[in-house]
N, C-alpha and C positions, 0 to 999 in steps of 0.2 A: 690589835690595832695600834699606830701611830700615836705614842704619847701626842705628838705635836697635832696631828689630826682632832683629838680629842679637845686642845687645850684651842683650836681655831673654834671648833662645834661650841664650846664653851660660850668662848666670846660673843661668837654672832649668836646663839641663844639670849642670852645677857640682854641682848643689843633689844633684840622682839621682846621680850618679857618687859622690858623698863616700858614699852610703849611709846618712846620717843624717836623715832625714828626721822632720819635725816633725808634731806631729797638726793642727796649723790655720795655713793662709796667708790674709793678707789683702793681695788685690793691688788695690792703690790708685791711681787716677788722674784722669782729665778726660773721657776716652770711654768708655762701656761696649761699643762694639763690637771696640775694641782689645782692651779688659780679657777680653773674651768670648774672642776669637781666643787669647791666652795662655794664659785657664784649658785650654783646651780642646788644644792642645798639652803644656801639662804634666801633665794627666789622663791622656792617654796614655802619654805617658813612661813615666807611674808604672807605669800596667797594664801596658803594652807595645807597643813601638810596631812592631803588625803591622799586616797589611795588613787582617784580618779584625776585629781591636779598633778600627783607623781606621774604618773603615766604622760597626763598630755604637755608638762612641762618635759619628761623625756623627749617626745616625738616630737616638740617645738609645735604643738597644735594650739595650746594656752590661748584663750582668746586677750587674755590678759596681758601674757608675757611674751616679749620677743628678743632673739639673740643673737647680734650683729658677728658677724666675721666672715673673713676672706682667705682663698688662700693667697689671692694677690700679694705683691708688694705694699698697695696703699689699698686704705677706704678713703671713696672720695664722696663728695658731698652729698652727690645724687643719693648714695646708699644713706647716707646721713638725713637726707628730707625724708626719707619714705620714714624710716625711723620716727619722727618726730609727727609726721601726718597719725601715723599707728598711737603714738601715746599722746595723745590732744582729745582722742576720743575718753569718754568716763570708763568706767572698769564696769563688767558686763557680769562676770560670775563669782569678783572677790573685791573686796575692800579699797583694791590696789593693785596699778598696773607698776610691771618692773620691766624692765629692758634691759641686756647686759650688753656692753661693747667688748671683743675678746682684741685684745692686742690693740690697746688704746693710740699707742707712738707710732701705728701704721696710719694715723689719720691726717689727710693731707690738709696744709694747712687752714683753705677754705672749708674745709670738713670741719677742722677744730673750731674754726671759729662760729660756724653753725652750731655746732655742740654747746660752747660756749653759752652765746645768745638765748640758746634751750636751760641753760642751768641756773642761766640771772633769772628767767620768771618762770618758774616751773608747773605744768599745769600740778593743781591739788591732788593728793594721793597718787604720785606719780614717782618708782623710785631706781635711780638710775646706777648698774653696779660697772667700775668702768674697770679693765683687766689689763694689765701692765709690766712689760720683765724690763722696760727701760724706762721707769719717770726721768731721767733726765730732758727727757727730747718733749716735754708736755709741759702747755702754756701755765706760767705760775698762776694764773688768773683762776686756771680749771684745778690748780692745787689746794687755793684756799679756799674754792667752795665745796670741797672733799670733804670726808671722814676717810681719813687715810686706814688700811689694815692690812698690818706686815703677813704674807704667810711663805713662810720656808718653801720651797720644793718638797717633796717627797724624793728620796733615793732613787728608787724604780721611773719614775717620770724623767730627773736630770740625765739618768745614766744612761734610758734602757736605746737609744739609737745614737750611741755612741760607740759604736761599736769599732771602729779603726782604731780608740785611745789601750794605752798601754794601761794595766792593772794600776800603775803609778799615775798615772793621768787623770786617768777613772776618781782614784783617791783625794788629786786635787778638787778636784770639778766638788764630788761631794764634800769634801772637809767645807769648803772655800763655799758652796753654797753658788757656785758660779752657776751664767745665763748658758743653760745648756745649747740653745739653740746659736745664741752665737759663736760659742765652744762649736756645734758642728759646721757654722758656716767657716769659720776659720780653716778648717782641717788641718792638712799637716803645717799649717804658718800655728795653730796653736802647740806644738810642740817645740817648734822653736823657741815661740816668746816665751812659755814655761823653764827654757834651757836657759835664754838668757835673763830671765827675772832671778832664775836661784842665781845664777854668776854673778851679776847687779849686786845683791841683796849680800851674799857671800863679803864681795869687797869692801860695799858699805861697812857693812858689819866691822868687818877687822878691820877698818882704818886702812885698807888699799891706797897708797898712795898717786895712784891711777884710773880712781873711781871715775870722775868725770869722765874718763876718755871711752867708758864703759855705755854712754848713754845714748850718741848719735848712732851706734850701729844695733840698740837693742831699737830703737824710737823709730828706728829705718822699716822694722819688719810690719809696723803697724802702718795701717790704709783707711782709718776714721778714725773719729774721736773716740767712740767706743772702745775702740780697741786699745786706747791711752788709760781709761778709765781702768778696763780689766787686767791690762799691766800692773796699777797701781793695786788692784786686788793682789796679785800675786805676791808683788813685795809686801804689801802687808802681811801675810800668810806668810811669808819666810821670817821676818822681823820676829811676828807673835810666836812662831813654832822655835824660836832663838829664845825667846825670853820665856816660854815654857820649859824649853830642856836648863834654860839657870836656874831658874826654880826649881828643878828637881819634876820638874812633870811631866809626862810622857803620854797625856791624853791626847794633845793636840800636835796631832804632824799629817800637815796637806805636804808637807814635800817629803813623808817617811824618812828616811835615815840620812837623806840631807843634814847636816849640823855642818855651823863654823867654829874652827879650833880657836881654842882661847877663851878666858875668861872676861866675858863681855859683863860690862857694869849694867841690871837693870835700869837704873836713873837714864842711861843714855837709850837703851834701847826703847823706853818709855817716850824719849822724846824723840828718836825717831818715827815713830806710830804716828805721834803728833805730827810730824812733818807729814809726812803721808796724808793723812785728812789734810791740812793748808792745801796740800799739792793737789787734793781730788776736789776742795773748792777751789781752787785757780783756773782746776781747769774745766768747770763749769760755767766760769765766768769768761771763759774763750783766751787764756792767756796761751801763750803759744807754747807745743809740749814741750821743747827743750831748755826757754828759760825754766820752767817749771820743773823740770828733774832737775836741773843744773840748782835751783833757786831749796831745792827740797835737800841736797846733800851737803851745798854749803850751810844752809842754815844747823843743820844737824851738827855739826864742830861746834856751835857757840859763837 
């Protein structure tokens, strides 16, 4: 089994054992089939983990527990009322009604804020698991009244229908822990921006004296915000897998034998990383992408 699988079952054991449990989780990550598998493990938990709750929590028969999702584009409200009509009632066979939302950031915004208004007064013993491959796009209001919990993808979930990426693509996605489902909406526009993020990252690196010029035709290939966000993943991953090969360490390569020539100083590559986050909260806070790369390479000079 999955050291990482192991050390998630952990935590959320931890969580039930203490007895303190919270009225809203938001389990955060890169796959929603992993994230699926935990919800649904810690549903149990809470209910109980019989032989006869496993089953009717499989089948989504639970009288207790209910499990939102779509293949839609959005959840809209309506799916959102029926939800909240179901957990208002008392809990009929366990201690504790639980609800999961799978792909929370598909919730339109009258949905969110239905959601919301459910999570300021929450009926008693009532516990809500919310499932997420982009908190960026979700109200900070539904953040703070989280118990946030990270969980990696699993390999086989990021990778397994991805099946058009190159062995070296592949390698990204997993190294880099990227949103695989974006990776597949992207298609072949994700091989280019992988091409020119190493190019980007390459010049930065060595001091290119034509870096700038490098950034309106990478920032051209992207078509949302997101897709700004997981650019700036990628330069981070070329940056770190720079300052692993200075160090002498050869664990970490999302871009495999990609390396920049030259002896690059750690102190600078350190503060390039740092740029990188400034630049992934700038552009959270809606600043426009090209001041923001432009703003992230001059800062990096000093």
């Amino acid at each position: 089994m999955d050291t990482r699988t192991i050390s998630v079952k952990q935590q959320l054991d931890r969580i039930i054992e203490s007895g303190r449990l919270s009225h809203t989780y938001m389990f955060e990550g890169d796959a929603i089939e992993t994230l699926r598998r935990h919800s649904e493990y810690f549903a149990l938990s809470i209910l109980g983990d019989t032989e006869r709750n496993e089953t009717l929590v499989s089948e989504g028969n639970h009288p207790d527990y209910f499990y939102l999702r779509t293949d839609e584009t959005s959840i809209k409200k309506e799916a959102v009322e029926d939800l909240v009509r179901r957990m208002n009632r008392k809990p009929t066979e366990s201690e504790y009604k639980v609800y999961v939302i799978e792909a929370f950031e598909k919730l339109t915004p009258q949905a969110e804020n239905s959601v919301l208004k459910f999570l300021e007064e929450p009926p008693e013993k009532t516990i809500a698991i919310l499932l997420t491959i982009d908190k960026s796009s979700i109200l900070p209001t539904i953040h703070s009244r989280s118990q946030h919990i990270h969980i990696k993808g699993e390999t086989e979930d990021r990778t397994r229908f991805l099946e058009g990426l190159s062995d070296a693509e592949l390698n990204t996605v997993d190294v880099l822990a990227l949103n695989a489902r974006h990776v597949k909406d992207l298609g072949e526009n994700f091989s280019t921006l992988r091409k020119a993020a190493a190019g980007f990252s390459s010049k930065w690196i060595g001091n290119h004296p034509l870096v700038l010029i490098e950034i309106k035709p990478m920032l051209d290939i992207c078509t949302e915000r997101r897709d700004h966000m997981l650019l700036l993943q990628l330069i981070d991953g070329f940056v770190r897998q720079s300052m692993h090969a200075s160090l002498g360490l050869e664990s970490y390569r999302p871009f495999g034998d990609e390396q920049v020539q030259g002896n690059n100083s750690i102190k600078r590559l350190a503060m390039m990383l740092d740029e990188v986050q400034a630049a992934n909260r700038m552009l959270q806070s809606n600043v426009h992408p090209l001041l923001v790369f432009e703003s992230m390479v001059i800062c990096s000079k000093g």
